[in-house]
N, CA, C and O atoms as CSV, one atom per row, in Angstrom:
chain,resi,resn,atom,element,x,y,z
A,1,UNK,N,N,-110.259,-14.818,94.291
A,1,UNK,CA,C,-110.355,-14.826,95.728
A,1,UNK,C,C,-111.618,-15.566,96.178
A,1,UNK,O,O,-111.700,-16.035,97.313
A,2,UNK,N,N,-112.745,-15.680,95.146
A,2,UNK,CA,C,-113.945,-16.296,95.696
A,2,UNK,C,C,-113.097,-17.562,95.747
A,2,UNK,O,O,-112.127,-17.550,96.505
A,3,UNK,N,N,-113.335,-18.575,95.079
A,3,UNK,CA,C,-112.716,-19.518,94.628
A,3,UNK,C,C,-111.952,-19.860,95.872
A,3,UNK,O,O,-112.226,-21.012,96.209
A,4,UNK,N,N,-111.306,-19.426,96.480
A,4,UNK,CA,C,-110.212,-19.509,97.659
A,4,UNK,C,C,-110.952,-19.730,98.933
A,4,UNK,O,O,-110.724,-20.652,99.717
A,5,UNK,N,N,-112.229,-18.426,99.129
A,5,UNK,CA,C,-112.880,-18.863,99.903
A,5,UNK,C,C,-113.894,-19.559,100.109
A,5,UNK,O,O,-114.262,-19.811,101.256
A,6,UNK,N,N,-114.733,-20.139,98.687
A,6,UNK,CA,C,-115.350,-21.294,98.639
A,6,UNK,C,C,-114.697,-22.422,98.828
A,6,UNK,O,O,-115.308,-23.293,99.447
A,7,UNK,N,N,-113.190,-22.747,98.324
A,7,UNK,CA,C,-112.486,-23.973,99.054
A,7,UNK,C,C,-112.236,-23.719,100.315
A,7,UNK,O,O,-112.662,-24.560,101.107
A,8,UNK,N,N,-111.658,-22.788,100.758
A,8,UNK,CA,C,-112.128,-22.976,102.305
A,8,UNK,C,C,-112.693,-22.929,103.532
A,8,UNK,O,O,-112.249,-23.017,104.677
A,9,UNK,N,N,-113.892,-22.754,103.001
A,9,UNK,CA,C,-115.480,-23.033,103.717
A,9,UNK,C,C,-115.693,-24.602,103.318
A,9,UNK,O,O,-116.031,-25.257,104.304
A,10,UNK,N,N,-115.601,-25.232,102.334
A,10,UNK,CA,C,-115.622,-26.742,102.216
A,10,UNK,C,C,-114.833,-27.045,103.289
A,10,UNK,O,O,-115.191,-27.766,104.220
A,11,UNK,N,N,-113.556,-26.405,103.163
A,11,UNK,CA,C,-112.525,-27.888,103.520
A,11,UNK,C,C,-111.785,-27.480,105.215
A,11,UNK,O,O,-110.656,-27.716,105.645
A,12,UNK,N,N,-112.725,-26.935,105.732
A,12,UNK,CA,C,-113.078,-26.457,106.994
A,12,UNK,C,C,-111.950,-26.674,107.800
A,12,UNK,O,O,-111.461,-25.740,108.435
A,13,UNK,N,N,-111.416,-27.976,107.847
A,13,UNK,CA,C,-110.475,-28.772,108.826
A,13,UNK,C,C,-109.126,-28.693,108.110
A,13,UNK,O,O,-108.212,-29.342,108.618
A,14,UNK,N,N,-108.821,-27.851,106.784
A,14,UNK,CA,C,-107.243,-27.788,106.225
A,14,UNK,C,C,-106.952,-26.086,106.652
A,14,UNK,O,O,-107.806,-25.212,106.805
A,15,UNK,N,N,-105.580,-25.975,106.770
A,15,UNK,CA,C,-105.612,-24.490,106.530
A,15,UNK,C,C,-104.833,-24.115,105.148
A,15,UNK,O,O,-104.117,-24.901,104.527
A,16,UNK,N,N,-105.042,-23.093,104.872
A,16,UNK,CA,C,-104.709,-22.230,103.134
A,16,UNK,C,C,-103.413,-21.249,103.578
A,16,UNK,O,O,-103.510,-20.061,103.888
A,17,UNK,N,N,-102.513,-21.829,103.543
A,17,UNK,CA,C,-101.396,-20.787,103.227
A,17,UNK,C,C,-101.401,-19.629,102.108
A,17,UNK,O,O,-100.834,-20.079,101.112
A,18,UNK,N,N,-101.820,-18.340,101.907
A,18,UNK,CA,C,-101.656,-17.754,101.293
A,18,UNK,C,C,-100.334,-16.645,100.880
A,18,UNK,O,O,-100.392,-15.420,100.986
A,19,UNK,N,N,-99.239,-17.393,100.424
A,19,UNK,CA,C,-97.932,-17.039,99.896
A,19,UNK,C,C,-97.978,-15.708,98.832
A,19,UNK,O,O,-98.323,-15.682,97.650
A,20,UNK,N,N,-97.494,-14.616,99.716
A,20,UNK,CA,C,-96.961,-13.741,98.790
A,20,UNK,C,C,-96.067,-12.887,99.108
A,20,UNK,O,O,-95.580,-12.925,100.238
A,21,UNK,N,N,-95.600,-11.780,98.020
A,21,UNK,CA,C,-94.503,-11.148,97.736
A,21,UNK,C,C,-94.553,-9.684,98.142
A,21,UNK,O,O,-94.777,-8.874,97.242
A,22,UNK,N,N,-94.323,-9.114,99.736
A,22,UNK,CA,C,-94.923,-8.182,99.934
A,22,UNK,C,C,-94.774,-7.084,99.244
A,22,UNK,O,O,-95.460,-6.106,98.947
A,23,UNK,N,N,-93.108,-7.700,98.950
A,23,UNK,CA,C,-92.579,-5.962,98.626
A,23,UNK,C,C,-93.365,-5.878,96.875
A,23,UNK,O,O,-92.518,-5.344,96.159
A,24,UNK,N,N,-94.325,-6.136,96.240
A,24,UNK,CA,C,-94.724,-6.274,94.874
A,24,UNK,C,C,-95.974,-5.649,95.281
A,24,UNK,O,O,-96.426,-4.836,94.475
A,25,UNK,N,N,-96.854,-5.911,96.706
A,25,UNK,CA,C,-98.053,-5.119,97.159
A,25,UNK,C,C,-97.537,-3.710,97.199
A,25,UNK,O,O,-96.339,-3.451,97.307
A,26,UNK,N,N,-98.725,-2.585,97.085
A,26,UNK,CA,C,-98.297,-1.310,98.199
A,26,UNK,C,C,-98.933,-1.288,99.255
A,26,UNK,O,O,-99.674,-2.205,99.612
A,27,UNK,N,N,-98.766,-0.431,99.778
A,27,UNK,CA,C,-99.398,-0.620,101.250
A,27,UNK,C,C,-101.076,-1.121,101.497
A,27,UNK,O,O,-101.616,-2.078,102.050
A,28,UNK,N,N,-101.577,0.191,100.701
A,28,UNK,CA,C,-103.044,0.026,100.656
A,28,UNK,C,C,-103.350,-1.357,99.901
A,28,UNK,O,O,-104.487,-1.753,100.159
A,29,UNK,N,N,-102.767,-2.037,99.197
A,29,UNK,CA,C,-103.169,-3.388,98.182
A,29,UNK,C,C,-103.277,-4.765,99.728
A,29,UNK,O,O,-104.146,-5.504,100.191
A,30,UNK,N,N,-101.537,-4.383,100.072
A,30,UNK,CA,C,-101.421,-5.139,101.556
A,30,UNK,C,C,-102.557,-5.280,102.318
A,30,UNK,O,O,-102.966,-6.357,102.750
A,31,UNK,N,N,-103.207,-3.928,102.535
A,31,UNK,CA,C,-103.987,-3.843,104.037
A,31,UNK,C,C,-105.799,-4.356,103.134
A,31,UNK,O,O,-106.609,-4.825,103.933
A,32,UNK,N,N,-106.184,-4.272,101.972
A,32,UNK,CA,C,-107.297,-4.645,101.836
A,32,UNK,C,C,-107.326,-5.820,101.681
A,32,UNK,O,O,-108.414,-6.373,101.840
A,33,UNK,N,N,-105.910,-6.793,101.243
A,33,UNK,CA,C,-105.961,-8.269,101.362
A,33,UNK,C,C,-105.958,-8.879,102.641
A,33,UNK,O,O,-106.473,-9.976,102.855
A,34,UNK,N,N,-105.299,-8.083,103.623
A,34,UNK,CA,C,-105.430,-8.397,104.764
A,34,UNK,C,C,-106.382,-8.289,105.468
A,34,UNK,O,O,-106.418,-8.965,106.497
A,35,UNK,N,N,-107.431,-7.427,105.149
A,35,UNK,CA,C,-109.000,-7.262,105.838
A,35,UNK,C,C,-109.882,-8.004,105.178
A,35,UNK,O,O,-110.915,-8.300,105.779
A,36,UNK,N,N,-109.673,-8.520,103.675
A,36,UNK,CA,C,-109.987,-9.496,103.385
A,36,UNK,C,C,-110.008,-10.665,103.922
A,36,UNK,O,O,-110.999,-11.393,103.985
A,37,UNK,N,N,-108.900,-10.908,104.343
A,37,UNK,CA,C,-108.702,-12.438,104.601
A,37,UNK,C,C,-109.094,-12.320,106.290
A,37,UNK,O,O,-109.501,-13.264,106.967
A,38,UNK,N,N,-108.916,-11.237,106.667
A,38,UNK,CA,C,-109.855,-11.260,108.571
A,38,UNK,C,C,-111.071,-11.353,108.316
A,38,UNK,O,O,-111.559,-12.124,109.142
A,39,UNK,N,N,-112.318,-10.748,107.167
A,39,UNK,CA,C,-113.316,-10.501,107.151
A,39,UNK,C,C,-113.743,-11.999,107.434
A,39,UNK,O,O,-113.090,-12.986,107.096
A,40,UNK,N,N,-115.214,-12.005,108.260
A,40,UNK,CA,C,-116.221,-13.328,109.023
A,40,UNK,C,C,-116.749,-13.732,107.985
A,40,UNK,O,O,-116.654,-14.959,108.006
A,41,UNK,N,N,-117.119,-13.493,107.325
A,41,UNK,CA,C,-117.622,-13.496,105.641
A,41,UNK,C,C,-116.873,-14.207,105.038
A,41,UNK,O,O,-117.169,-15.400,105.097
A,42,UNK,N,N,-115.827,-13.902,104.353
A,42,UNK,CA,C,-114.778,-14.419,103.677
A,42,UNK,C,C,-114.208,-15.347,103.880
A,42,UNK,O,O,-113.921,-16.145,102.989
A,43,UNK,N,N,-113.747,-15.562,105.659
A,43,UNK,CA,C,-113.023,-16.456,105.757
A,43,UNK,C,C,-113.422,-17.141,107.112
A,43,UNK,O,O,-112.637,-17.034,108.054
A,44,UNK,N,N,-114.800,-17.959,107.298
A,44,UNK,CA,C,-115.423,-17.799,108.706
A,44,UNK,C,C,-115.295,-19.040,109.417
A,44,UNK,O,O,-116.036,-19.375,110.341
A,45,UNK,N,N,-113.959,-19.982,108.784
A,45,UNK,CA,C,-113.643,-20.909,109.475
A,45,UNK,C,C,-111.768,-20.664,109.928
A,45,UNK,O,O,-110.985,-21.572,110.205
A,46,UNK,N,N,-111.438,-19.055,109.873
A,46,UNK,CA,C,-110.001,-18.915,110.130
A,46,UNK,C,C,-108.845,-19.648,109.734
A,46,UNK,O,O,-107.654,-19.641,110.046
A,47,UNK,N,N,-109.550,-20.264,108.969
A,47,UNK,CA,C,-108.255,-21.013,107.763
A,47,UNK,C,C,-107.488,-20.718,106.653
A,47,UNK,O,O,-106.771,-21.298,105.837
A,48,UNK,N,N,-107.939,-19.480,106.941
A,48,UNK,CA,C,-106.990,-18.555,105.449
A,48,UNK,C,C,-105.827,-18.364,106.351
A,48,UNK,O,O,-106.210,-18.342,107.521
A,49,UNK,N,N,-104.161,-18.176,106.192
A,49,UNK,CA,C,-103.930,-17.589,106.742
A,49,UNK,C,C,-102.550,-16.737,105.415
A,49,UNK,O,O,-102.045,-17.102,104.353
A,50,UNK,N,N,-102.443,-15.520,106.290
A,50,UNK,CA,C,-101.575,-14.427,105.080
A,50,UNK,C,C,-100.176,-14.848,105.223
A,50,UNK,O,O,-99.929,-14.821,106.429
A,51,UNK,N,N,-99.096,-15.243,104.525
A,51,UNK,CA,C,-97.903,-15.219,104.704
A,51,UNK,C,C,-96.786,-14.406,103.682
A,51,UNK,O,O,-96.654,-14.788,102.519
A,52,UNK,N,N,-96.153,-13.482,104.114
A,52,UNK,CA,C,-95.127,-12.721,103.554
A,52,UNK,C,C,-93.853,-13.529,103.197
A,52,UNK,O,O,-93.104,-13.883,104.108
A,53,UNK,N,N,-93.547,-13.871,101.750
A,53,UNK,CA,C,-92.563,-14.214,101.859
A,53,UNK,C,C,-91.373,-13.542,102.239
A,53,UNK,O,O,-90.363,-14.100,102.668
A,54,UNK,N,N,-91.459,-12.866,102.144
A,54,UNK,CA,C,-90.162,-11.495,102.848
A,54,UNK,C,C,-90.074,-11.442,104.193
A,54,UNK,O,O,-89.091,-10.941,104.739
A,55,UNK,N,N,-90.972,-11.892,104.787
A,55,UNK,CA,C,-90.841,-12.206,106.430
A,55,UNK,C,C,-90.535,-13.064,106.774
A,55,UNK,O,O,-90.162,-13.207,107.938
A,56,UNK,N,N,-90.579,-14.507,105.440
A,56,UNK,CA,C,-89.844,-15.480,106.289
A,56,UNK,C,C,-88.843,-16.077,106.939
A,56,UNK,O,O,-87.748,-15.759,106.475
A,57,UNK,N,N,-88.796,-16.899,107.930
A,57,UNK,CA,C,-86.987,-17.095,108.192
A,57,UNK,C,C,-86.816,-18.596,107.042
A,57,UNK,O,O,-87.062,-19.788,106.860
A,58,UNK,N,N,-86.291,-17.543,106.610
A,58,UNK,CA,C,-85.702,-19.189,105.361
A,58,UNK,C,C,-84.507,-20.058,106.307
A,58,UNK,O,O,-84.412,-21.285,106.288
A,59,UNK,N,N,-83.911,-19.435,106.865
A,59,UNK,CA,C,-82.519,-20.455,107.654
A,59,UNK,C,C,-81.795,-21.072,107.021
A,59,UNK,O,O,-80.871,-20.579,106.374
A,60,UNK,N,N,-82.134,-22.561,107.092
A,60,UNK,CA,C,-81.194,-23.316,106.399
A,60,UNK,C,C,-81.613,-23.249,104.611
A,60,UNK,O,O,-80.699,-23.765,103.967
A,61,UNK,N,N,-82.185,-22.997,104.163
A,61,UNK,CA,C,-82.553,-23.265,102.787
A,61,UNK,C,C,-82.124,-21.883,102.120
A,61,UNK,O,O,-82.209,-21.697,100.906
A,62,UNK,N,N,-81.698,-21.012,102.943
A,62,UNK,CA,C,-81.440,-19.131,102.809
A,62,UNK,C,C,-79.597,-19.493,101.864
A,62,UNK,O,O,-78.657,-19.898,102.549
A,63,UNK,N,N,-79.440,-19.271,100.432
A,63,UNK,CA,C,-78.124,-19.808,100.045
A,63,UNK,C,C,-77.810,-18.453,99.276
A,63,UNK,O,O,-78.619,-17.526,99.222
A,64,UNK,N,N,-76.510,-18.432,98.668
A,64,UNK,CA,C,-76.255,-16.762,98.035
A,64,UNK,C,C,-76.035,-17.292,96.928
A,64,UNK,O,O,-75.502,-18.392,97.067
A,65,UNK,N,N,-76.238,-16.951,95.708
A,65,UNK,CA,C,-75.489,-16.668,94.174
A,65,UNK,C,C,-75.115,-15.722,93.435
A,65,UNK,O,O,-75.196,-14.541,93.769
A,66,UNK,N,N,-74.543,-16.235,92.061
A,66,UNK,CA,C,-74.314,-14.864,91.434
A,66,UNK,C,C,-75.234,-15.408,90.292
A,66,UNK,O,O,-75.397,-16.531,89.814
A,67,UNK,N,N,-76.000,-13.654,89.932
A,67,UNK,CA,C,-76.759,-13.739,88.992
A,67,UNK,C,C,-75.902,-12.897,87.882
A,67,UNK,O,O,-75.561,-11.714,87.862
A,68,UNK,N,N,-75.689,-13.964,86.972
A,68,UNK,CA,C,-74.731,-14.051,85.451
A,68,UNK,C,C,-76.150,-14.003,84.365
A,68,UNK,O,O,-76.902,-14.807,83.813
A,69,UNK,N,N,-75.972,-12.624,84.461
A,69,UNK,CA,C,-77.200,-11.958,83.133
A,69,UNK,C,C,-76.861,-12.722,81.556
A,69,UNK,O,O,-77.756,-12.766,80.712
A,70,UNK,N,N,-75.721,-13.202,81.328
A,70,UNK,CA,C,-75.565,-13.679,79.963
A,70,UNK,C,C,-73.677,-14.110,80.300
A,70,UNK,O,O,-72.850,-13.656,81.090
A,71,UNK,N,N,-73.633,-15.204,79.223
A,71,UNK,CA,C,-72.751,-16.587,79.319
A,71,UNK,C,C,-71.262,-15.559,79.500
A,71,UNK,O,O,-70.329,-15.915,80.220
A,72,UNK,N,N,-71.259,-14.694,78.977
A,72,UNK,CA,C,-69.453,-13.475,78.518
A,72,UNK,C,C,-69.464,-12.739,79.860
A,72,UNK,O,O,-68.277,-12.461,80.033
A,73,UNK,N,N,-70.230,-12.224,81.008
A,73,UNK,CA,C,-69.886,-12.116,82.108
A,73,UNK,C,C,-69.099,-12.643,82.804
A,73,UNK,O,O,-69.258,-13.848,82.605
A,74,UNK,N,N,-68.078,-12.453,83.745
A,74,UNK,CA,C,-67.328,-13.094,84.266
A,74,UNK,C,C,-68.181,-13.118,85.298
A,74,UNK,O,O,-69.044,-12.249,85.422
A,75,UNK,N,N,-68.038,-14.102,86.142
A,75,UNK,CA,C,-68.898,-14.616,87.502
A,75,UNK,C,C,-68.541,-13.091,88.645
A,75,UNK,O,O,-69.227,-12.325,89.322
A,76,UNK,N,N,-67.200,-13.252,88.361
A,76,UNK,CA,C,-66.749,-12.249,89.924
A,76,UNK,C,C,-67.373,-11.108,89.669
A,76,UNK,O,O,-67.369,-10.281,90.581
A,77,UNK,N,N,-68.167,-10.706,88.194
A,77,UNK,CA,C,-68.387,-9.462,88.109
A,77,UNK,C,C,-69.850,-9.211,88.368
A,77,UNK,O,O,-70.483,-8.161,88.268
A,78,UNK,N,N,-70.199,-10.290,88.687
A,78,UNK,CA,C,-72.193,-10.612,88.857
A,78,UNK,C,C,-72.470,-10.169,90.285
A,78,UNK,O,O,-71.600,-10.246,91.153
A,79,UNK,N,N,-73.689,-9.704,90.518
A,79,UNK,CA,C,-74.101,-9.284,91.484
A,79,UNK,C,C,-74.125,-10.995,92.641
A,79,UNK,O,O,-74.123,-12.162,92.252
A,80,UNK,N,N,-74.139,-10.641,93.569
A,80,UNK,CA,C,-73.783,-12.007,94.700
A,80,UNK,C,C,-75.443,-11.353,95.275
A,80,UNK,O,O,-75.728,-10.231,95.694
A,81,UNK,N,N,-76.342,-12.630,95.070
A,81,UNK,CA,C,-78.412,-12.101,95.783
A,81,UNK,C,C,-77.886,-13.524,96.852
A,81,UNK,O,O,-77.034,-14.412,96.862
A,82,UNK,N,N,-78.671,-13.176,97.415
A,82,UNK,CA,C,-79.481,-14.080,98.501
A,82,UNK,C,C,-80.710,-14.719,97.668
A,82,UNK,O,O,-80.833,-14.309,96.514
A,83,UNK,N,N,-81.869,-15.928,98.254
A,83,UNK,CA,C,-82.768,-16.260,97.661
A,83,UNK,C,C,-84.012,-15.218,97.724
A,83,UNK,O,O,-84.820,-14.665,96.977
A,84,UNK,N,N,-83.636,-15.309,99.139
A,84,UNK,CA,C,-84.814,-13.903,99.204
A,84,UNK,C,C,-84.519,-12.710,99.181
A,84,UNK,O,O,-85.479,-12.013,99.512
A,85,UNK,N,N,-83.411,-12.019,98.883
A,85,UNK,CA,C,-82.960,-10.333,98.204
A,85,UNK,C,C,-83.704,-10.680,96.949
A,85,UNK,O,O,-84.841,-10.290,96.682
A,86,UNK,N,N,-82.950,-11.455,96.204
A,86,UNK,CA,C,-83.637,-11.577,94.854
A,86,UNK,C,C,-85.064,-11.609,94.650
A,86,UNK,O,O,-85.564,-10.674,94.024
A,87,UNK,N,N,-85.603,-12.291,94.965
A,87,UNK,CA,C,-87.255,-12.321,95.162
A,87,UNK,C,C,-87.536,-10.990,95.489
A,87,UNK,O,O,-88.092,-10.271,94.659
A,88,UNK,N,N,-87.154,-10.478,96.840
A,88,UNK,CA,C,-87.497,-8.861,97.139
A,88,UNK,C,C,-86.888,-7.876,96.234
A,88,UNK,O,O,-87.454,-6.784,96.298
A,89,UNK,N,N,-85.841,-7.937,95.359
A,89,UNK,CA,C,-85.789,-7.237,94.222
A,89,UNK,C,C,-86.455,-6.756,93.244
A,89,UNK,O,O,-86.756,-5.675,92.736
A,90,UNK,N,N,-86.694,-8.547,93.040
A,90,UNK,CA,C,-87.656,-8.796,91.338
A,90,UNK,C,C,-89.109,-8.341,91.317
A,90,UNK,O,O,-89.632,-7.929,90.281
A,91,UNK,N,N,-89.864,-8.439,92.682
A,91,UNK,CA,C,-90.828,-7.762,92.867
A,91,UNK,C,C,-90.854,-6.651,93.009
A,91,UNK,O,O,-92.012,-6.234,92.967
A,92,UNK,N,N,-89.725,-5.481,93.256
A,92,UNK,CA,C,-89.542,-4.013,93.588
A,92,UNK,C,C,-89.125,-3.324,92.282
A,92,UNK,O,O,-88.542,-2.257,92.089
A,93,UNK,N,N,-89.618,-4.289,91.416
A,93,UNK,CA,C,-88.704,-3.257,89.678
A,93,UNK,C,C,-90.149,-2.142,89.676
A,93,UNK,O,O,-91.371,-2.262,89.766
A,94,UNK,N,N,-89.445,-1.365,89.564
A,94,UNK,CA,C,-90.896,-0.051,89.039
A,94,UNK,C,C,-91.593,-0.461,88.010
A,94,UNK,O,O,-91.280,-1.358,87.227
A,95,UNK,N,N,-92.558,0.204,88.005
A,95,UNK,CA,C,-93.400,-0.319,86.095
A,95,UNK,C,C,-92.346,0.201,84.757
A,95,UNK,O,O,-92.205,-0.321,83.651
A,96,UNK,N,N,-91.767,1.287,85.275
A,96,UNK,CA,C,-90.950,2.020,84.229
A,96,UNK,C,C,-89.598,0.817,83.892
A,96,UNK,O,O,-89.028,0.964,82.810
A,97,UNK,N,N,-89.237,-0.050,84.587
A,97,UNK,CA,C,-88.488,-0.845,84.048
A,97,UNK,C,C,-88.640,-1.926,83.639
A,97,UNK,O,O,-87.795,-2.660,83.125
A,98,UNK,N,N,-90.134,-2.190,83.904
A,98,UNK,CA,C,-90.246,-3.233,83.388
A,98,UNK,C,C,-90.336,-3.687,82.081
A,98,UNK,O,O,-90.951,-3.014,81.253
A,99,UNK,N,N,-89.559,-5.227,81.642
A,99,UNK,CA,C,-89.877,-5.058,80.082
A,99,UNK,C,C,-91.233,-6.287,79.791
A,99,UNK,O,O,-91.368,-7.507,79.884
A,100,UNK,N,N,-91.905,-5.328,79.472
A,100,UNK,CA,C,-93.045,-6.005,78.078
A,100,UNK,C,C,-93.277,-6.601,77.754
A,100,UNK,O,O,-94.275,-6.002,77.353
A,101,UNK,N,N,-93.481,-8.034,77.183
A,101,UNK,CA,C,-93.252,-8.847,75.652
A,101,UNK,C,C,-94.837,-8.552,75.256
A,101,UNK,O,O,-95.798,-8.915,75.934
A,102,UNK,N,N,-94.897,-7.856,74.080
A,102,UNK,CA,C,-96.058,-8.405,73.520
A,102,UNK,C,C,-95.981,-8.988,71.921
A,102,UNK,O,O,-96.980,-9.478,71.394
């Protein structure tokens, strides 16, 4: 986060889209990045700004598929996501399901 706001205290005249995945924050994670990025300190040329991808209006680029877990599934039997269900899914797996690799 330094790093973020040392580039944008340089680069004064761009603004910093900061893209993320709300539903993967919890609330309290949400609200200290967000007082982060208000703090005069941190960000004292208002060029940070926070964006939820889950809030966005995707519109035209918003398309549906089926997600075919492995090749012997039949398609009709795959779940039908949106671009952004999926995204708001994949970020909502509990820790308990998540798998591992180590």
């Amino acid at each position: 986060m330094e790093r973020l706001s040392n580039w944008a205290k340089r680069e004064d005249t761009r603004v910093v889209k900061l893209v993320i995945n709300g539903s993967g924050f919890t609330p309290t994670q949400r609200k200290e990045l967000e007082n982060k990025i208000s703090n005069r300190e941190f960000n004292p040329n208002k060029n940070i700004e926070l964006i939820d991808f889950n809030e966005l209006d995707l519109g035209e680029y918003e398309f549906s598929f089926h997600l075919q877990t492995d090749k012997k599934t039949e398609l009709s039997k795959c779940p039908l996501y949106t671009v952004s269900q999926y995204f708001k899914d994949l970020y909502s797996i509990p820790e308990s399901k998540i798998l591992v690799l180590r």
